[in-house]
Every structure is written in structure tokens, then in C-alpha cells.
C-alpha positions in Angstrom: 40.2 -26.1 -20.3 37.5 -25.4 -22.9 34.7 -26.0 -20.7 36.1 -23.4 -18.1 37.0 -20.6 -20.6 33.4 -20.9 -22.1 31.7 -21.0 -18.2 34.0 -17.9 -18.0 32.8 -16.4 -20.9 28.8 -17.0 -19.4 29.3 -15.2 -16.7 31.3 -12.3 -18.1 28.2 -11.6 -20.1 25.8 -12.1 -17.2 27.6 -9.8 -15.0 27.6 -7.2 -18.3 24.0 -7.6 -18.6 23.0 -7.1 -15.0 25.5 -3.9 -14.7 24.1 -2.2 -17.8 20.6 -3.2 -16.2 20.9 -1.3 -13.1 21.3 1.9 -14.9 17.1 1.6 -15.5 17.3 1.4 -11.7 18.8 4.1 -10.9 15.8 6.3 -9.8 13.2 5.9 -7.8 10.1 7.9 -6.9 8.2 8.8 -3.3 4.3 9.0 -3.9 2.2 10.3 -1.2 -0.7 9.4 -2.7 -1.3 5.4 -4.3 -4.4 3.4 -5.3 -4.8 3.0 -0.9 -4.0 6.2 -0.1 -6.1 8.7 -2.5 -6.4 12.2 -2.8 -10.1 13.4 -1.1 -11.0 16.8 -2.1 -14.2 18.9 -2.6 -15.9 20.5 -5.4 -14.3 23.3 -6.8 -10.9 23.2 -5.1 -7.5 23.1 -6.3 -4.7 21.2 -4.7 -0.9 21.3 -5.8 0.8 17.7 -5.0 4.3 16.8 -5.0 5.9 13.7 -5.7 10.1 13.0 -4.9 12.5 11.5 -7.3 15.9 10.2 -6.3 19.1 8.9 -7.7 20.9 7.2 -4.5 21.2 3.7 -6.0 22.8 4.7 -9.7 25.8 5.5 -10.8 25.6 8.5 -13.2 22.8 11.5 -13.5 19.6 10.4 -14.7 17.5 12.0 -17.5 14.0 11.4 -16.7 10.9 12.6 -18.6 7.5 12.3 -16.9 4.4 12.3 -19.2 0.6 12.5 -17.8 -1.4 9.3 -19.2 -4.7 9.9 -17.5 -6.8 12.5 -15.4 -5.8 15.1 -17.8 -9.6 16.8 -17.4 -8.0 17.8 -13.7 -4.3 17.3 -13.5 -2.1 18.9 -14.8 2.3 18.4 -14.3 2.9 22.3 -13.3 6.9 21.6 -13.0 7.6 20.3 -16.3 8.1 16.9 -18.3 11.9 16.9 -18.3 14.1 16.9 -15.5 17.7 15.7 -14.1 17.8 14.1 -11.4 21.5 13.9 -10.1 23.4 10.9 -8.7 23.2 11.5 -5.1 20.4 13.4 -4.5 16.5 12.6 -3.1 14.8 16.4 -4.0 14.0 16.6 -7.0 10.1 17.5 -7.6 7.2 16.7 -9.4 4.8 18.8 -9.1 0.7 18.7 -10.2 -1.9 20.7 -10.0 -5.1 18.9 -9.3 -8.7 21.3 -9.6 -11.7 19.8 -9.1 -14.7 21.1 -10.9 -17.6 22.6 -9.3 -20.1 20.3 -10.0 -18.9 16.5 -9.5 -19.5 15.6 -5.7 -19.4 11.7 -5.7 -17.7 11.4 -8.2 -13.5 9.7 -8.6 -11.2 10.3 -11.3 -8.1 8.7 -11.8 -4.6 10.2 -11.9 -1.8 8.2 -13.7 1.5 9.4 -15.0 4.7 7.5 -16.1 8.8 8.5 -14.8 10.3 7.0 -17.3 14.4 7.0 -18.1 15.3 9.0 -21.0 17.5 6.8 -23.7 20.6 7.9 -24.8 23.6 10.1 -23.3 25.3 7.7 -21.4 27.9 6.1 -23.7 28.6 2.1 -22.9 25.4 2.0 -20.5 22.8 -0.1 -22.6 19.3 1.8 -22.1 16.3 -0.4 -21.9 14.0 2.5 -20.9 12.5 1.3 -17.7 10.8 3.5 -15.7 7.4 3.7 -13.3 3.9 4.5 -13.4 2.2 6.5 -10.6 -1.5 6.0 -10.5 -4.2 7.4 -7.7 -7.9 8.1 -7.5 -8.9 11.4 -6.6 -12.2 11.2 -4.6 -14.7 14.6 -4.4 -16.6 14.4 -1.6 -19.7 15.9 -0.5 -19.4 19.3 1.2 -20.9 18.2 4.2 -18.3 15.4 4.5 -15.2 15.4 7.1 -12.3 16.6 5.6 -9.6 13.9 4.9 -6.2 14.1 6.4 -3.6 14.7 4.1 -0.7 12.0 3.7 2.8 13.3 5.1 5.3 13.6 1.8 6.9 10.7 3.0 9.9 9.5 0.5 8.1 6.0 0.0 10.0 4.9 -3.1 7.8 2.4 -5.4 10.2 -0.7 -3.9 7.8 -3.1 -5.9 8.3 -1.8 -9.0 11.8 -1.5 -8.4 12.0 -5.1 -7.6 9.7 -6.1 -10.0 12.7 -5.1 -12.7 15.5 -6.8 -10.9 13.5 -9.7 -10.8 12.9 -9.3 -14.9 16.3 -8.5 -14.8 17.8 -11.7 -13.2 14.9 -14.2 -15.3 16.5 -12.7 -18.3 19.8 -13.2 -17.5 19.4 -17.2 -16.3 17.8 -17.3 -20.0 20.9 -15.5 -21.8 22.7 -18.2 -19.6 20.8 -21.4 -20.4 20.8 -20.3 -24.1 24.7 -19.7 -24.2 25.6 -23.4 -22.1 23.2 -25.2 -24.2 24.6 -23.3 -27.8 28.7 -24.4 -25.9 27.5 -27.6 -25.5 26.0 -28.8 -28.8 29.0 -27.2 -30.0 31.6 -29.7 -28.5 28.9 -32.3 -28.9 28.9 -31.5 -33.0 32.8 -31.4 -32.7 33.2 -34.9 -30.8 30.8 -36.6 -33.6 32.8 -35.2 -36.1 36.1 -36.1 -34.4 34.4 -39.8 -33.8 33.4 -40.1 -37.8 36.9 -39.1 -38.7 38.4 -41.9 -36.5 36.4 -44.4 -38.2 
């Protein structure tokens, strides 16, 4: 009867952990542009991009805050660093502004910028702060190049880092588990040796 309250116990606690988890996984993000698919543009031009969060997998609103980490010499996040993006929807933007200088044909810059969960405001949810980071060259090309077709807006959301988190997510929660059998077991172990001594 032990053994199954304390197997109960286990799993009551893996199933808390993986619930709280999936509040980090609540969002998701479309990006149009990725390390394969990168922005081509010319010297001199400006471009305004657009990248898609959604919030179809959660069960609250999320509070997200999106920071620019590199390419700041030519991007710039024109919509904002804080945003809500509500259970249920798939529209909410983020928006940058790419300009090119005049003088750099040939050369590639890269644009990264974390999504990130903000902590806090959701009372019982534990908030681990998990979140994405959205990286892409942009290439200038020579004047005389072809112009490069623009990627459709697709919503594309970043599956692998989405499942790259469950899968953190799971590892942690076989650990939590190994942990709490072995702790249960050298537990009755210690109690049967001292039942055993006291016999003698």
C-alpha cells in the first residue's frame, strides 16, 4: 500500500511539472525569413518585415517581450518590445525595419532577435522563461544582380524549437522521477534495516 501511494505521489508531481511547463509553450512565432531563406536586398534600400506570433496551444494570454540581440547597425523592431499576444489568436506582429546602407554591396549582416515569455502574472503557473530566438542573414547584392523573390508570410511556427523544449521538458521530468523512486526506496530500505536490527 506504501509503494502505490508513493508511485502516486511520482506521478502527481510529473504531471504538475509538465502542466506548469507548457505555459513556456504557449506561443509560437512564423518567420518568413531563417538562416535558408534570407533577406536579399540592395544598397541603400529599406525594407519593413513582419514576423507572426500566436497563442493557439496555451491556456492563458501571453506576455511576451522581444529584444534585438544582433544586426542593430540595420534593424531596427519598429512595433515595439512588449506585446500580448492573446489565447486564441495567430496576428499578432512583429515588425522591423531593415535599411541597408549605401555603400556595402557584397556584403551579409546578421539579424537575430529573442521572443521571449515575460515572468510573472500568472498566479500558480510556474515561469521558467522559455522563449525563441529568430536569426537571418541579410544579403546586399550587387545592383546589377536579379532581384530575389520575396518569401510569402507564411505562419511557419519554429516547430523545432518548440519541440526542442518538450523534449527538455520530458528529460527533466524522467530525472525529477528517477530521483524521487530512488530517494522512496532507500527510504523503506533504511526503515527495513532498522526494523531487522530491532528484531535481533
Amino acid at each position: 500500500m506504501g509503494n502505490l501511494n508513493n508511485i502516486r505521489i511520482i506521478l502527481m508531481i510529473a504531471m504538475f511539472f509538465l502542466v506548469s511547463t507548457s505555459s513556456v509553450l504557449a506561443f509560437a512565432i512564423s518567420a518568413p525569413y531563417s538562416k535558408n531563406t534570407p533577406l536579399k536586398m540592395y544598397p541603400g534600400e529599406t525594407k519593413d518585415v513582419s514576423f507572426v506570433m500566436q497563442n493557439l496551444q496555451g491556456n492563458a494570454d501571453e506576455n511576451v517581450v522581444v529584444s534585438l540581440l544582433e544586426g542593430k547597425e540595420i534593424a531596427d523592431i519598429t512595433s515595439g518590445n512588449n506585446y500580448l499576444v492573446r489565447l486564441g489568436t495567430s496576428d499578432t506582429q512583429v515588425k522591423l525595419r531593415i535599411n541597408v546602407p549605401s555603400d556595402v554591396a557584397g556584403k551579409t549582416y546578421n539579424v537575430k532577435f529573442s521572443v521571449q515569455s515575460s515572468p510573472g502574472g500568472k498566479e500558480g503557473n510556474i515561469q521558467l522563461g522559455v522563449g525563441y530566438n529568430v536569426d537571418f542573414p541579410v544579403i546586399v547584392m550587387e545592383k546589377s544582380a536579379a532581384p530575389a523573390p520575396t518569401p510569402q508570410e507564411i505562419e511557419q511556427p519554429q516547430e523545432n524549437s518548440t519541440w526542442a523544449v518538450w523534449v527538455i521538458a520530458i528529460i527533466i521530468a524522467i530525472v525529477i522521477i528517477i530521483i524521487l523512486v530512488i530517494w522512496f526506496w532507500r527510504k523503506e530500505r533504511l526503515g527495513f534495516v532498522k526494523l531487522a536490527a530491532g528484531m535481533r
